[in-house]
N, C-alpha and C positions, 0 to 999 in steps of 0.2 A: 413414208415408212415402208421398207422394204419388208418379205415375209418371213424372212432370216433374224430380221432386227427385234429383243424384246423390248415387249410394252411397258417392263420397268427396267430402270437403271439400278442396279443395288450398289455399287460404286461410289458412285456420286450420292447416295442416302448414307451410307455407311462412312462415310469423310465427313459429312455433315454429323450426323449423330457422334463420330466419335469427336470432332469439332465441341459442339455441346456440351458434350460431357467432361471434356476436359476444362472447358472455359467455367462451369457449374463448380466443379471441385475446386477449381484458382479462385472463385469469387466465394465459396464456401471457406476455404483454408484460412483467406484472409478475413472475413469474419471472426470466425473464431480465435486465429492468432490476436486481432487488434480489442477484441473483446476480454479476452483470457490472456492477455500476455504478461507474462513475468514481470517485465519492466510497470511500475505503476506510481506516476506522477513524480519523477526524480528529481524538478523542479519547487514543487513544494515540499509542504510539512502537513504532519498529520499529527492527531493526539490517536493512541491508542489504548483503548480502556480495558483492562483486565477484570476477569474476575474475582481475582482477590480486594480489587477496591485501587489497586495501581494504576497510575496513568501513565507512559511515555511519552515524551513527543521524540519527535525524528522524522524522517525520510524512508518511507516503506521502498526499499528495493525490490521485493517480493513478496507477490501473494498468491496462494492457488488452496487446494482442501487442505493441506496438512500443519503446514506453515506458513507464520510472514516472518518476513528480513526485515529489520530496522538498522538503522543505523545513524551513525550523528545525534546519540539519544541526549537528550534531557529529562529531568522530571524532578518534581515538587517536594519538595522535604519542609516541615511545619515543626516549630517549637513554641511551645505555649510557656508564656512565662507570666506570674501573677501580678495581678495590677493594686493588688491592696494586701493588707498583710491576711484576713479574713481570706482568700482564697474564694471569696464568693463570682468573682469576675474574673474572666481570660482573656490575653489578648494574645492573635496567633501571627508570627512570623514567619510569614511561606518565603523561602528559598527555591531558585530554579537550580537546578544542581546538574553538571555535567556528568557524565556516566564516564568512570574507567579512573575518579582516584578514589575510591574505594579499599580497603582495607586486602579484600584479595584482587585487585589490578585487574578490571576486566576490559578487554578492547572493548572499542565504540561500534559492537557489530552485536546486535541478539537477533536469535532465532526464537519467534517463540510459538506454541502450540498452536493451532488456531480453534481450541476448543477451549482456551482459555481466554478468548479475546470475546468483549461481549458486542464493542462496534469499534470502528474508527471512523474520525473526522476530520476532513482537508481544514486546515487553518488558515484564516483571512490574512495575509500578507501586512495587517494593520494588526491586530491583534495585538495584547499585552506579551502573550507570551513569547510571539515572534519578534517582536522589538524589543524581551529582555533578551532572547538569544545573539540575534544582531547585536548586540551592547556586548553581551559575552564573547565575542568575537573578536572584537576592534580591540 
């Protein structure tokens, strides 16, 4: 080491650290993008349960604090009809019902609150209800 020469390099610290830190933020960014991201599970089906006591199923496109995207909906519609003339016993016929022929035409796309939603659940690929949709399909 000559007496000209400094005892530190700040160069070579400062390429490193900025090295670091950028490598910190790419490995942070995608953290959170793949943790938080928009896209969520576009391959299955979810039920999603409302507060009013409604359930959907569909394909959540989106979720974040405000809202989720559904789409491809389905959901259950019941008519009780009397099994004796006494009215004393019900029997209930649940309908899986496509969303969009409804009386005011809505597309197979809802947005809906996300303070109205109280959970959702990823659907077994065996499931009833998966396999009346598949049916509905064909």
């Amino acid at each position: 080491m000559s007496k000209n020469e400094p005892f530190f390099h700040w160069k070579p610290f400062l390429m490193g650290l900025a090295v670091m830190a950028l490598a910190s933020g790419l490995i942070a960014g995608c953290y959170v993008w793949f943790t938080n991201s928009a896209v969520y599970k576009p391959y299955g089906r979810q039920a999603v349960f409302l507060t009013n006591g409604q359930v959907y199923f569909g394909v959540v496109q989106s979720k974040d604090s405000g809202q989720i995207v559904l789409s491809d909906i389905y959901y259950l519609q019941s008519d009780r009809a009397a099994n004796n003339a006494a009215n004393l016993e019900s029997q209930q016929d649940i309908k899986l019902i496509k969303l969009g022929n409804e009386l005011h035409g809505p597309e197979d796309r809802m947005e809906i609150n996300r303070q109205h939603v109280l959970f959702i659940e990823d659907l077994k690929s065996d499931s009833k209800v998966v396999k009346a949709i598949q049916d509905f399909s064909k």
